[in-house]
C-alpha positions in Angstrom: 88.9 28.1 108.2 84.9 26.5 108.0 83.9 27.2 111.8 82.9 24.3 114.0 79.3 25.8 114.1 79.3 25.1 110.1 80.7 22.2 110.9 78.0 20.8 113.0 75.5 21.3 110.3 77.1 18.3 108.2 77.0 14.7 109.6 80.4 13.7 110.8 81.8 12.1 108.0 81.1 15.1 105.8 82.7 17.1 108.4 85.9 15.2 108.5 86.6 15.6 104.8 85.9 19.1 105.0 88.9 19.4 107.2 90.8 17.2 105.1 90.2 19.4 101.8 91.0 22.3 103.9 94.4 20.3 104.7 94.7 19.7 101.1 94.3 23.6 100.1 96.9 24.5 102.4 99.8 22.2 101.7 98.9 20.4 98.5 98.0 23.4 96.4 99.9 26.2 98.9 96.7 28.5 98.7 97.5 32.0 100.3 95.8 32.3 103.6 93.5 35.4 102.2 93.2 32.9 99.0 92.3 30.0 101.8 89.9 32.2 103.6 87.9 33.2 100.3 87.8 29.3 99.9 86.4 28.3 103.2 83.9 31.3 103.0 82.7 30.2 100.0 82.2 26.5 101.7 80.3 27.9 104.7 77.7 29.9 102.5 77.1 26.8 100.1 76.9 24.3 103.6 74.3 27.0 105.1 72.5 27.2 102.1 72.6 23.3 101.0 71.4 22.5 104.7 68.7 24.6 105.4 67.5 23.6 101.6 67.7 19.9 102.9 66.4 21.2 106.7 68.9 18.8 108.1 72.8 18.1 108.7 74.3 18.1 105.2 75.8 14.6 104.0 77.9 13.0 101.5 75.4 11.5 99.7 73.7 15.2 100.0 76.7 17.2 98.4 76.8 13.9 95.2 73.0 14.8 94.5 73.1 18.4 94.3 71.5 18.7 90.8 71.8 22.0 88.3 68.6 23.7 89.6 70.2 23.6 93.0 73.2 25.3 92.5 71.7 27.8 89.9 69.4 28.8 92.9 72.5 28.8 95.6 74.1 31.3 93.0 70.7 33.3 92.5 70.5 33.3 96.3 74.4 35.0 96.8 73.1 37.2 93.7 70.0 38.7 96.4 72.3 38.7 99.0 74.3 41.6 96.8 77.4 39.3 95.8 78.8 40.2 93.0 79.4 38.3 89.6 83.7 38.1 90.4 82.1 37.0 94.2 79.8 34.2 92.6 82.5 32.7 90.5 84.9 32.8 92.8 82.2 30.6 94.8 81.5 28.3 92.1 85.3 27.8 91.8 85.5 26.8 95.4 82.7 24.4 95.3 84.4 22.7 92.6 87.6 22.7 93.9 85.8 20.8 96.5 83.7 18.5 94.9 86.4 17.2 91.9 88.8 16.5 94.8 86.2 14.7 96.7 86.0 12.6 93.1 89.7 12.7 92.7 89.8 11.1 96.4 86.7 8.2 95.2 84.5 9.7 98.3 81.6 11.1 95.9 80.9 12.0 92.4 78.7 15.3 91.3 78.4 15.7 87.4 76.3 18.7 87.8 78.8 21.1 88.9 80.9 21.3 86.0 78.4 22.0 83.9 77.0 25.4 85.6 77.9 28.2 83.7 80.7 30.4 85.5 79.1 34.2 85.9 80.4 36.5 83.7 83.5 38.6 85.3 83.4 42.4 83.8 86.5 42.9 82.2 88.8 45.2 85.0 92.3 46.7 84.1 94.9 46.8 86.7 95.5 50.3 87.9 99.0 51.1 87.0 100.9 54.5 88.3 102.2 56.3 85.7 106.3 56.3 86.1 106.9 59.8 87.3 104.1 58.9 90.0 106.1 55.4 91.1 109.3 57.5 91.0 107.3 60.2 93.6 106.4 58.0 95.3 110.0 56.5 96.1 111.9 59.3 96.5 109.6 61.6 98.5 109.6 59.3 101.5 110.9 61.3 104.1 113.1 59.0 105.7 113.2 59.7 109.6 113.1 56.0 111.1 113.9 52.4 110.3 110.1 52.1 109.6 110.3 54.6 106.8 113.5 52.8 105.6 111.6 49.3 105.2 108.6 51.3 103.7 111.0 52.6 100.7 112.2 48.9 100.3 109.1 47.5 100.4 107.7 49.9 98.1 111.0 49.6 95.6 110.7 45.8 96.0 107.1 45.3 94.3 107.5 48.2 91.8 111.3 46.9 90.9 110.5 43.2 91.1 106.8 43.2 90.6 105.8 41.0 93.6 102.7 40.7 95.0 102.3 42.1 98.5 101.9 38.1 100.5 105.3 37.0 98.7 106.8 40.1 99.5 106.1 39.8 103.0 106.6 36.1 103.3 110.3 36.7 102.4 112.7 35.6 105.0 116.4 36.5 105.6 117.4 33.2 103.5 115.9 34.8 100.9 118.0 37.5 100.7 119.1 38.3 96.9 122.3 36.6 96.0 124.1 37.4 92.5 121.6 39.7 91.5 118.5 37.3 91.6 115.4 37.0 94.3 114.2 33.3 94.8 109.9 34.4 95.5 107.4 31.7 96.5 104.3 32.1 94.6 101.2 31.2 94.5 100.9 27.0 94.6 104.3 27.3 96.0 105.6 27.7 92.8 109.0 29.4 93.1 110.7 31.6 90.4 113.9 33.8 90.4 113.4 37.7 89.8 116.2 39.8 88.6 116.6 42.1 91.4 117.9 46.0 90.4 121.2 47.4 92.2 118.8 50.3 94.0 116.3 47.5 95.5 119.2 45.8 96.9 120.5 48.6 98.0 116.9 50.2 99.5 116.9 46.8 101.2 120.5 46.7 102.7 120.1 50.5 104.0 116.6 48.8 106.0 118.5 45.6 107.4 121.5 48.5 108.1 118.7 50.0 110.1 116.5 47.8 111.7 117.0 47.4 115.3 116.3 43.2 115.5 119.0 41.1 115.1 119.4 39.1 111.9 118.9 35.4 111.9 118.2 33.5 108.2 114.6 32.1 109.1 113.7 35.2 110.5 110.9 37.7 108.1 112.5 40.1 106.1 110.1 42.8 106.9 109.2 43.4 110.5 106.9 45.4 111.9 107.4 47.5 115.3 107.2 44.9 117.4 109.9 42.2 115.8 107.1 40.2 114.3 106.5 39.5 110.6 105.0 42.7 109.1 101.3 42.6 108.4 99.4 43.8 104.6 97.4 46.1 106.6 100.3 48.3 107.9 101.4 48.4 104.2 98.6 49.2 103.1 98.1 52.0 105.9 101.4 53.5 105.1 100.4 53.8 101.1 97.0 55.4 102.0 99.3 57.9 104.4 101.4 58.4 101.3 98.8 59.1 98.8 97.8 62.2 100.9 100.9 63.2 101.4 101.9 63.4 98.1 98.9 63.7 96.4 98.7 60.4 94.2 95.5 58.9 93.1 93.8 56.8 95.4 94.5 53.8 92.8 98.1 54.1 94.3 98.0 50.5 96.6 100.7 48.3 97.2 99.5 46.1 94.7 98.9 48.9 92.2 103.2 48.9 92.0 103.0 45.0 90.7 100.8 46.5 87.9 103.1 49.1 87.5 106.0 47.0 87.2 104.6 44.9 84.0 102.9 48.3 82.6 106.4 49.7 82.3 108.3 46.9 81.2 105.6 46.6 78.3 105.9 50.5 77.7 110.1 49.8 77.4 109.8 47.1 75.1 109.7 44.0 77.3 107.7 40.9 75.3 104.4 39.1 77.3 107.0 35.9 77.6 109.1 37.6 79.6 106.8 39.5 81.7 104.5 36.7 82.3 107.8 34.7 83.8 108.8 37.4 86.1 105.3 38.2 87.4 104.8 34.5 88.3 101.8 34.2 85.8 100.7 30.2 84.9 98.9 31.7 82.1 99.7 34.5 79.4 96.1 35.1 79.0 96.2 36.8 82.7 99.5 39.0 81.5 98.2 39.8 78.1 95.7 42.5 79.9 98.6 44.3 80.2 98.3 44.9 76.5 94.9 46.7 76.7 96.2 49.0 79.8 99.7 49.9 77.2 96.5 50.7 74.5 94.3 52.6 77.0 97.4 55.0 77.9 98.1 55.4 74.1 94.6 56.7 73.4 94.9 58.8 76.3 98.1 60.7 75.0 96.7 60.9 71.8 93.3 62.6 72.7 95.8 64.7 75.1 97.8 65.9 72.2 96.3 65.4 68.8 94.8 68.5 67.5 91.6 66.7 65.6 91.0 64.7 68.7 90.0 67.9 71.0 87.1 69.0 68.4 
């Protein structure tokens, strides 16, 4: 959230629709709190920057007149400051989301924004696992607690289903798969059904078997040690501990799986439609990258083991 000392660098007016955007963000639109934190981030840097530009509290009538040459040096200033080009349009993004709801709300009006050029992202592929890795990597768990157990379910959930880490761990009992289906909350609290497969269910039943706190249906699915809802890092821990132990590439994350997942189901014969509906995707642009990682793979197997290719 924007930090009362950021606050207090904006007369109060300015202030109090900064916390009513950041109310907006988080039940209008259902931002993810790391999506919500990037947001606010983003907010304090411009308000630092806008204010000590101006050398006073930042106002409404500030943020309407912010002209091109202004936010093209707020963006050359991030660029110094060693921000990267997917960091500055992140930023842009969250100084628009701002400033169009602050039009969409009649408080102010800023023309200048939308026509700032968006930096230019370089073009990343997802880091799938190959599909004897993800199989390694699921049935090599030594299993010796109910902490390993919910590991292996966790692990089985996002490379089985292909969710992303937050709506893994926001599930609740409720959620529990019924008739062979997993009801996920996405991002903008979108929700969507995933087929769930009979060995998830089952690597999740053998964790609930297991787990030492009692079940009741609003409480998380996934709990860590102490009976609270279970936390990205100690996933994340427990891959990194995994990846040593078994000797995976250090692209094997939790996230890497949700990669996984579509890079499969593209290698099997599953269509873009489809996978783009499972993964949650608004647009098929975002899954069609998928695409270049199935082509990458293929011109790897062929340089691997066509003859002409090793001269």
């Amino acid at each position: 959230m924007i930090s009362n000392i950021t606050l207090e660098r904006c007369t109060d007016d300015l202030a109090q629709i900064l916390r009513d955007w950041q109310v907006y963000l988080t039940v209008e639109q259902g931002l993810s709190k790391h999506t919500l934190r990037a947001y606010c981030g983003d907010m304090t840097r411009f308000i630092e920057f806008s204010s000590k530009h101006h050398g006073k509290a930042l106002s409404i009538e500030d943020i309407s007149d912010t002209a091109i040459t202004d936010f093209r040096s707020w963006l050359s200033d991030q660029a110094l400051n060693g921000a990267s080009n997917n960091t500055r349009a992140r930023a842009l993004s969250s100084i628009k989301n701002f400033l169009n709801w602050m039009d969409d709300q009649g408080i102010a009006h800023n023309a200048a924004i939308n026509i700032i050029r968006t930096p230019k992202r370089p073009k990343k592929l997802p880091k799938a696992l190959q599909e004897v890795q993800a199989f390694r990597l699921l049935q090599d768990i030594e299993e010796i607690d109910w902490i390993a157990s919910r590991n292996i379910s966790i692990f089985s959930l996002l490379w089985g289903c292909g969710l992303r880490i937050d709506e893994a761990l926001s599930l609740n009992l409720s959620d529990y798969p019924r008739e062979g289906f997993l009801r996920v909350r996405g991002k903008g609290n979108k929700e969507r059904q995933v087929p769930i497969l009979p060995q998830v269910e089952k690597a999740i039943t053998h964790y609930m078997d297991n787990c030492p706190y009692p079940n009741t249906p609003e409480r998380p699915l996934f709990l860590g040690a102490k009976g609270k809802r279970l936390n990205q890092g100690v996933v994340q821990k427990a891959m990194r501990d995994l990846r040593s132990q078994l000797n995976l590439p250090e692209t094997a994350t939790p996230h890497a799986l949700r990669h996984s997942f579509a890079t499969h189901l593209l290698q099997n014969g599953a269509n873009l439609r489809e996978i783009q509906e499972l993964l949650g995707h608004t647009s098929l642009s975002t899954t069609q990258r998928y695409t270049d990682i199935n082509a990458t793979e293929l011109m790897r197997i062929y340089k691997d083991a066509h003859p002409r290719a090793k001269n």
